[in-house]
C-alpha positions as CSV (number, residue, x, y, z in Angstrom):
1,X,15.6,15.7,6.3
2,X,14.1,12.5,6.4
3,X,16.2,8.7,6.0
4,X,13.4,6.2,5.4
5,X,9.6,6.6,4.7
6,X,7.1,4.0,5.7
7,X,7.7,1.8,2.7
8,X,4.0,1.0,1.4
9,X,5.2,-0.2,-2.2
10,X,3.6,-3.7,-3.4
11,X,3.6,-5.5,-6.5
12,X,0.6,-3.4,-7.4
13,X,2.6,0.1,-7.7
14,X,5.7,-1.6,-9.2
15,X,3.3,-3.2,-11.5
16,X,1.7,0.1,-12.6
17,X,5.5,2.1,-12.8
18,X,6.5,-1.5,-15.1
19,X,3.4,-0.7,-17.5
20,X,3.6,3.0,-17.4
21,X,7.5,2.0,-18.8
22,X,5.8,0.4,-21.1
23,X,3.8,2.5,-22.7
24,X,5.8,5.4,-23.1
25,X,5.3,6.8,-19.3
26,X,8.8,6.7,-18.1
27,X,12.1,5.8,-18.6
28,X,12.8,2.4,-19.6
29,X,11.9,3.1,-23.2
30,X,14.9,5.8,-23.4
31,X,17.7,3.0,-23.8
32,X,19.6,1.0,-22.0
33,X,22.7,1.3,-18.9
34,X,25.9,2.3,-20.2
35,X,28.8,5.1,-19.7
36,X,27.8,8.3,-20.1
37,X,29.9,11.0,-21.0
38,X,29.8,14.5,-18.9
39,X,33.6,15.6,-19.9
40,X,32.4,17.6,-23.1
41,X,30.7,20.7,-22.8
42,X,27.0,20.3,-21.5
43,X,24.1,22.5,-22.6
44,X,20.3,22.8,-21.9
45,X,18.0,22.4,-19.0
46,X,17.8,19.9,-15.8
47,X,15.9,19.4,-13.1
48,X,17.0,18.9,-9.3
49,X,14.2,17.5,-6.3
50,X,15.0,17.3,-3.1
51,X,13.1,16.0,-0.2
52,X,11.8,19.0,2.8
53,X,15.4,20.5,2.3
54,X,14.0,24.2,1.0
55,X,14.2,26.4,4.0
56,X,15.9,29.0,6.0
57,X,18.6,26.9,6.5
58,X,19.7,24.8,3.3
59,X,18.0,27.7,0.6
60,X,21.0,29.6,0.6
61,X,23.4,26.5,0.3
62,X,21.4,25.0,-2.8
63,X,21.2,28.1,-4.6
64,X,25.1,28.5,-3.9
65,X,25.6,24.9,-5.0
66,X,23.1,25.9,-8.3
67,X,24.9,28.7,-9.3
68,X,28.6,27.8,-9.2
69,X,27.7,24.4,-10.9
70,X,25.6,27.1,-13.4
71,X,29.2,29.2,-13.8
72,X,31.3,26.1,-14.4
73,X,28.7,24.8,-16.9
74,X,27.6,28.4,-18.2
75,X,24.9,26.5,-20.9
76,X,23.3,24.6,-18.4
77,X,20.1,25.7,-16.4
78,X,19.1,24.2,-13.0
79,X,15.6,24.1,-12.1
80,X,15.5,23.0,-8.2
81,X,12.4,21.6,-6.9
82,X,11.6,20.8,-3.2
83,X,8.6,18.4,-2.0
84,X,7.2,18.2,1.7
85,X,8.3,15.5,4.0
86,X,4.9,14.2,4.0
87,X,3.7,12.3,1.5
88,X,7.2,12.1,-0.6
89,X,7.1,8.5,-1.8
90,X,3.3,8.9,-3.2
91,X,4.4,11.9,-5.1
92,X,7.9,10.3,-6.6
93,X,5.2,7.1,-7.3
94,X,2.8,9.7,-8.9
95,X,5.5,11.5,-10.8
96,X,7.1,8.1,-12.3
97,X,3.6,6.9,-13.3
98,X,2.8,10.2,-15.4
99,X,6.3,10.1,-17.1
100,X,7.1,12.9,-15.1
101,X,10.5,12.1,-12.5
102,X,12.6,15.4,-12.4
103,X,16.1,14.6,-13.8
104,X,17.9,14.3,-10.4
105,X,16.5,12.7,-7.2
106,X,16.7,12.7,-3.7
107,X,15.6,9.2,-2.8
108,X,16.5,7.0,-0.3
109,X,17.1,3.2,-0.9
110,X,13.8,1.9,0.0
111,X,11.5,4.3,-1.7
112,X,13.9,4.1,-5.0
113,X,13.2,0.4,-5.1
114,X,10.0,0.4,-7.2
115,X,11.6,3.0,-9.7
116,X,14.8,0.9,-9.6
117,X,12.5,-2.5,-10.6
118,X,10.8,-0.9,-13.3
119,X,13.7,0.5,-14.9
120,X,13.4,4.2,-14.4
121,X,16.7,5.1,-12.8
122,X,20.1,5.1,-14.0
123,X,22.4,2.1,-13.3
124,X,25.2,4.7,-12.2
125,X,27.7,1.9,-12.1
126,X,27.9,1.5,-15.4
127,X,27.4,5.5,-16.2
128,X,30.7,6.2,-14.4
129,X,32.3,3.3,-12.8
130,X,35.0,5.4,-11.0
131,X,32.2,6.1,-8.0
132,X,32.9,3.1,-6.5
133,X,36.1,5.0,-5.2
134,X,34.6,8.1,-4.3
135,X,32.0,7.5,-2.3
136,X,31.3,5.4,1.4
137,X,31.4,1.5,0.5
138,X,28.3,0.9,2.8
139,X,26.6,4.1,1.0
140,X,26.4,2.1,-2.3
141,X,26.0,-0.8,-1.3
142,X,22.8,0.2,0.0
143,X,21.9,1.3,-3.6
144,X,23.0,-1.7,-4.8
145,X,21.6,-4.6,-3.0
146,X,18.6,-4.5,-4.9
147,X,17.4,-8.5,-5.0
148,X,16.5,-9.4,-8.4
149,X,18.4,-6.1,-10.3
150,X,22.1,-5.6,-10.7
151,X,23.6,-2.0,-10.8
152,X,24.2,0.7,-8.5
153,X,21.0,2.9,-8.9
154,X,22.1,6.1,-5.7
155,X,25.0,8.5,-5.2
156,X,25.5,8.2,-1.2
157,X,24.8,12.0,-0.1
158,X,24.4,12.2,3.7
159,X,24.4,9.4,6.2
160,X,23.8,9.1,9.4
161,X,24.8,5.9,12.9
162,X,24.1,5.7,16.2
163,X,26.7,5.9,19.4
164,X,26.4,3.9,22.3
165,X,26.3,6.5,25.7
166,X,27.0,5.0,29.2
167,X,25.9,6.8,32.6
168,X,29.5,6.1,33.6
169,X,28.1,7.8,37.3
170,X,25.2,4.6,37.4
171,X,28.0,2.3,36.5
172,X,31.3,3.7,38.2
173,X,30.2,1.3,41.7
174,X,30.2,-1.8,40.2
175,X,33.4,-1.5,38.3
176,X,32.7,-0.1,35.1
177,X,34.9,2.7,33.5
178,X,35.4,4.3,30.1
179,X,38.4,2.3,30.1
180,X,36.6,-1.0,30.0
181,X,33.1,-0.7,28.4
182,X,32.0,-3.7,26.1
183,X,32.5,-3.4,22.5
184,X,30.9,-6.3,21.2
185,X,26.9,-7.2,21.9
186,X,27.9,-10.2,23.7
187,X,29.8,-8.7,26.2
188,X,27.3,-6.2,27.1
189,X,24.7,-8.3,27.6
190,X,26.9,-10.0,30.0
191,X,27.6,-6.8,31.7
192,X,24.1,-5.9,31.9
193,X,23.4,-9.0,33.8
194,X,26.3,-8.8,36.0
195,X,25.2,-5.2,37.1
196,X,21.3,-6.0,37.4
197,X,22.2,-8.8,39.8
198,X,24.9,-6.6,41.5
199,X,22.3,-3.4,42.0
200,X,19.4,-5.4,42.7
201,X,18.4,-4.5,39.4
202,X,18.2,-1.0,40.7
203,X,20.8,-0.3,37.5
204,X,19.7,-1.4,33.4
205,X,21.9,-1.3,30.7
206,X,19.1,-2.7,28.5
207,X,17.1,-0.3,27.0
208,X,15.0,-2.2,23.8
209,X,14.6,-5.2,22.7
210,X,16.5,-6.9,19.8
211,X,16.1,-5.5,16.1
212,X,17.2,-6.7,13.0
213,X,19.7,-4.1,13.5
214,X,21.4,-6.1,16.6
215,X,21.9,-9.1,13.6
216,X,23.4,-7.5,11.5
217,X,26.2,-5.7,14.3
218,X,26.7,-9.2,15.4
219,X,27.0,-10.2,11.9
220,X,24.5,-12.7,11.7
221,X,23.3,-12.8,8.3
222,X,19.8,-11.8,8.3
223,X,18.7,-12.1,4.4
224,X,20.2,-13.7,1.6
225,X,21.1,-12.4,-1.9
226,X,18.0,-13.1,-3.6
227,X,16.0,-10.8,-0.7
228,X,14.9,-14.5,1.3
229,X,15.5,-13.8,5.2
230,X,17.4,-16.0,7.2
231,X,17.6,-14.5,10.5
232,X,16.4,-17.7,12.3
233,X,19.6,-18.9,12.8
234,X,21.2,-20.9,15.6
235,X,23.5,-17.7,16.5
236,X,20.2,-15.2,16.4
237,X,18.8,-17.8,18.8
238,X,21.7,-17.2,21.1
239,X,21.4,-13.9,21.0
240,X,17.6,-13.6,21.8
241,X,18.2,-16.3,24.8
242,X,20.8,-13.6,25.8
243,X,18.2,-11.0,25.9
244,X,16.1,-13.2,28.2
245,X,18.5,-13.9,30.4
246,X,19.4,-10.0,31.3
247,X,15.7,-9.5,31.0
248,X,15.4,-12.3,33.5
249,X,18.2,-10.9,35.9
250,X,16.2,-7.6,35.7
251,X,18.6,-5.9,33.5
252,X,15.7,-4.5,31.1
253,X,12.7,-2.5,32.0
254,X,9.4,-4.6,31.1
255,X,8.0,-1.5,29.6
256,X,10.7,-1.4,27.2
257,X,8.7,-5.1,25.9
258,X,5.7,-2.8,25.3
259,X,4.1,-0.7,22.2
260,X,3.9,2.2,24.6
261,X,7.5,2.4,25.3
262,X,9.3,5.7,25.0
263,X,12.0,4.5,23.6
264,X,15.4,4.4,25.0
265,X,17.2,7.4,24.0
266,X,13.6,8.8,26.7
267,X,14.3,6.5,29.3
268,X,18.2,7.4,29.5
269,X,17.4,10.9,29.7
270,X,15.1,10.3,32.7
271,X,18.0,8.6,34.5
272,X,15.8,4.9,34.2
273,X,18.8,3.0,32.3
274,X,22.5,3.4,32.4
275,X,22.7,2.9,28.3
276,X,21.4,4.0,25.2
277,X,22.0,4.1,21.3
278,X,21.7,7.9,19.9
279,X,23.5,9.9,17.2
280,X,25.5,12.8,18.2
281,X,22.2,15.1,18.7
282,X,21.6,13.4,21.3
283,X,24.6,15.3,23.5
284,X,22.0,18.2,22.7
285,X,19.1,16.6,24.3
286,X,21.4,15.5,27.4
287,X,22.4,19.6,27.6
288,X,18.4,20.7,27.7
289,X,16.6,17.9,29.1
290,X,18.8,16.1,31.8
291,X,22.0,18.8,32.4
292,X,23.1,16.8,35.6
293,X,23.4,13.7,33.2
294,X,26.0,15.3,30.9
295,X,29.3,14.9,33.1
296,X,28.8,11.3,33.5
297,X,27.7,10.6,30.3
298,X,30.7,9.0,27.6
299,X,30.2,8.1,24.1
300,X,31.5,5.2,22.6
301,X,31.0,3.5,19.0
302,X,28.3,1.0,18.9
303,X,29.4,-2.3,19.7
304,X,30.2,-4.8,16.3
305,X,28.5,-3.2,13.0
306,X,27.6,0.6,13.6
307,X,23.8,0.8,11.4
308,X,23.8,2.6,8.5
309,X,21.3,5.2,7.6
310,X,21.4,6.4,3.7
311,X,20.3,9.6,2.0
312,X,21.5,9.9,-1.5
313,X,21.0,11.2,-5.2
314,X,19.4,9.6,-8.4
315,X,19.6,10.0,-12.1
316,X,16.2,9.2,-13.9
317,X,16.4,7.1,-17.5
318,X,14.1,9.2,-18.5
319,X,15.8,12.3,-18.7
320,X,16.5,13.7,-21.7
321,X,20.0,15.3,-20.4
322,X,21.6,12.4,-18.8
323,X,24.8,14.1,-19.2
324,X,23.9,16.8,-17.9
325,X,21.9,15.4,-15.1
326,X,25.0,13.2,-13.6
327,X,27.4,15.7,-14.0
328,X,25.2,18.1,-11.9
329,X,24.6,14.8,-9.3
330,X,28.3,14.1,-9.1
331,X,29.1,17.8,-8.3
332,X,26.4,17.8,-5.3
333,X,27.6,14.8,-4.1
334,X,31.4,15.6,-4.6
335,X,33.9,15.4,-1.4
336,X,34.0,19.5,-1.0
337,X,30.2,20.1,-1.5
338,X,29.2,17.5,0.6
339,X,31.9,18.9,3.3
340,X,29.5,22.4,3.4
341,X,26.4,20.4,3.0
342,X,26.6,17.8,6.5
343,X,29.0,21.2,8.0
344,X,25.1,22.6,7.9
345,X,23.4,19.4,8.6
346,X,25.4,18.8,12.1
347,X,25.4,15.1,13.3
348,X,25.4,13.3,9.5
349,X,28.3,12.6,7.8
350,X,29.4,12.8,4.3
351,X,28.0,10.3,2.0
352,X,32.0,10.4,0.5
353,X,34.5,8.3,1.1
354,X,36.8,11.0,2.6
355,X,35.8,14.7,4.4
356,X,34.8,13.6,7.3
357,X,37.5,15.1,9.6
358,X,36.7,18.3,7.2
359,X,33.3,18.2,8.3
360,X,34.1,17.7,12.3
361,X,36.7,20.8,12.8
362,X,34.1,22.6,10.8
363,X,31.6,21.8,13.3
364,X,33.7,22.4,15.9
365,X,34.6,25.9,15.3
366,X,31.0,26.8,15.5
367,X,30.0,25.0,18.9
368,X,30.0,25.3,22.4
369,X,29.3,22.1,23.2
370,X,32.5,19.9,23.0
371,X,30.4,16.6,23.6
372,X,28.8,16.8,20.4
373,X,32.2,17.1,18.6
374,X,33.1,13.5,20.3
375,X,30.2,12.0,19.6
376,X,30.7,12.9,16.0
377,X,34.3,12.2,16.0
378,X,33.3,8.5,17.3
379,X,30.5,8.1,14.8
380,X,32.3,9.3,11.7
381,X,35.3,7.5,12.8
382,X,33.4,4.2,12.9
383,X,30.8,4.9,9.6
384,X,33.2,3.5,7.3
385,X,32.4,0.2,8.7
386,X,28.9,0.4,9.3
387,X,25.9,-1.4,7.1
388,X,22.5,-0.4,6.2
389,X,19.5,-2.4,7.4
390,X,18.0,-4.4,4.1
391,X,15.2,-2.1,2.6
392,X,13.1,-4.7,2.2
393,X,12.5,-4.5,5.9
394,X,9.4,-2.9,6.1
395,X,7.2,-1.3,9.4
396,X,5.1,-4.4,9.5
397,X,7.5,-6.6,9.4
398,X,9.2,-4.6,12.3
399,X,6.0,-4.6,13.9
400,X,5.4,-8.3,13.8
401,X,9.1,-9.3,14.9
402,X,8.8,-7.0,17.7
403,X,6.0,-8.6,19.0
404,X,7.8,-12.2,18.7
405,X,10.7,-11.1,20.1
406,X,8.8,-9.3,23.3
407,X,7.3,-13.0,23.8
408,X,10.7,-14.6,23.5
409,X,12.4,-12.6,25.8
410,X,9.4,-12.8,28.1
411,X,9.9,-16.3,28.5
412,X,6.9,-16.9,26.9
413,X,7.8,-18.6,23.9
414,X,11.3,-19.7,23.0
415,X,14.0,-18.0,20.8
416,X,13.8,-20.4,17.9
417,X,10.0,-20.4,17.8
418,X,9.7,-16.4,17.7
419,X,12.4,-15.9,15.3
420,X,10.9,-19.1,13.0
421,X,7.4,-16.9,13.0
422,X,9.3,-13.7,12.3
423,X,10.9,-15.3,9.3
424,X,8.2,-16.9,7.9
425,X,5.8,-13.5,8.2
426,X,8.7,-11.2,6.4
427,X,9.6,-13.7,3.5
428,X,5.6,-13.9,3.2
429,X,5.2,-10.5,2.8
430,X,8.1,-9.6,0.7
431,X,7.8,-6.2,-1.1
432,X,10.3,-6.9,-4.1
433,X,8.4,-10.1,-5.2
């Protein structure tokens, strides 16, 4: 189970899917968007891929999930294909280019873009236009923003978000309480500083550096419609000088500036920092790597926007039983299916817009481990509200604005100057122009 591949798709690939189109390889010669019918009867044979989900665990749910859609539709065959985690996006980019894209898809946003550019999905807004109050708002949205294409080309499936998880033991001595814990990224930058200066910087609530991901839960717009970023903004500047100044007041380790860093979920665990961002596995990791940590340990939602993470289903155009084929996507993806699937898949949430509290007692019955049941009772409680990062945020561009931002909060080059270079190097390396 995978949420984002490295996306590696240029103009060249979307180029090749758009001629393949062309010349009878895929989809976009087999009509246009529109509503399609799935309440006759439905006949004759589909195909279902997912992406690493065939094994001990999930086999017996999909072919449970096959056959009762099978029963209901008794003239209807399933075929259910499964590719590897590695390498998924080259085969979907292989499959599309030979005219070949099973009937239903498990894609996330960013490696559906190039298939959703050269008009081999289904616009499933227009199909059925009574999904936009099924599923998760934030879900298909991220199947939506698509800059340059209208439509909603992804039935939200499983999603994950992060918690925030204090060291309430690190804190308790200068004041801090599950009572009173920041809920906005503002505020516990503040904190942080007040507690570094406090403990002699013996205590850190900073754990990593900004993302694009700390924009968008302060909701600072970070890209524009047409897919332009705009994160180099007077409030990102603030909020990068706020960085500095914790960093300054020694409430940040300097490795956490560095490519070699653990990360921060590593460096909690090790009892280094008082605060990390983790989804409700992480209670799992506290219990088997760092016992004596769990009793002092409180999950809280992430302060402002909670991140998004997407997983979700696809019709292709080029199926030749669209009917068929989102009728069998809707019943994967309906409210009590996807109640049994994330019920398996503990720590992700529904891509629905209800079941959640379904999916948490379910959990519940079958654990010992009552932290984890918080933690997901926090996350799905706050998921409703929380936003995907754009896809068209690649690796490198991560890679580059990392380094800026390590300078900037170094002192070693200002705010406005790192996040001006940042900019300019996404918006120059746009994938989805």
């Amino acid at each position: 189970m995978k949420f984002r591949a490295s996306l590696a798709v240029g103009l060249t690939a979307i180029a090749a899917l758009t001629l393949s189109a062309c010349t009878g390889g895929s989809a976009a010669s087999s009509g246009s968007d529109g509503p399609i019918d799935t309440s006759g009867e439905l006949s004759g044979s589909i195909s279902f891929q997912t992406w690493s989900l065939k094994n001990e665990k999930f086999t017996p749910y999909f072919n449970d999930l096959i056959a009762a859609f099978e029963k209901a539709h008794p003239k209807v065959k399933v075929e259910w294909l499964d590719q590897p985690g590695d390498g998924y996006q080259e085969k979907i980019l292989s499959q599309a280019k030979a005219g070949d894209l099973p009937d239903v898809l498990n894609l996330p946003p960013d490696i559906a873009f190039p298939l959703v550019k050269a008009g081999q999905l289904v616009d499933l807004a227009k199909a059925d236009p009574k999904i936009k109050d099924v599923y998760n708002a934030g879900g298909l949205s991220a199947y939506s923003n698509y800059s340059g294409v209208t439509g909603t080309y992804g039935l939200p499936w499983y999603l994950g978000t992060d918690a925030s998880w204090w060291n309430l033991d690190m804190l308790k001595p200068y004041g801090v309480t599950a009572d009173n814990l920041p809920t906005s990224t503002t505020d516990w930058l503040e904190l942080a500083k007040k507690v570094a200066a406090e403990s002699q910087g013996k205590v850190q609530l900073v754990s990593s550096m900004p993302g694009l991901d700390t924009f968008i839960a302060a909701k600072i717009p970070v890209m524009k419609d047409d897919g332009t970023f705009v994160f180099d903004s007077p409030e990102a500047e603030k909020l990068v000088q706020q960085y500095a100044d914790a960093y300054k007041a020694g409430a940040m380790p300097p490795e956490a500036l560095t490519a070699a860093y653990g990360g921060n979920a590593e460096a909690y665990l090790q009892g280094k920092v008082a605060y990390t961002t983790g989804g409700s596995g992480f209670a799992g990791d506290l219990k088997a790597k760092a016992p004596t940590l769990v009793a002092g340990t409180v999950a809280t939602a992430r302060p402002g926007v909670p991140p998004l993470f997407v997983q979700g289903l696809n019709v292709a155009k080029s199926s030749k039983n669209k009917a068929a084929a989102l009728a069998f996507a809707e019943f994967a993806t309906n409210e009590e299916n996807q109640v049994k699937f994330v019920s398996l898949a503990v720590g992700f949430a529904p891509g629905t817009a209800e079941g959640s509290d379904q999916v948490v007692e379910n959990v519940a019955k079958g654990t010992t481990d009552p932290a984890q049941v918080q933690a997901m009772k926090i996350m799905f409680g706050a998921i409703k509200d929380a936003k995907a990062s754009p896809f068209q945020w690649t690796d490198d561009m991560k890679k580059y604005f990392d380094q800026q931002m390590a300078l900037a909060v170094k002192g070693d080059i200002t705010p406005k100057e790192a996040l001006k270079k940042a900019v300019d190097y996404a918006n120059q390396n746009r994938i989805d122009k």
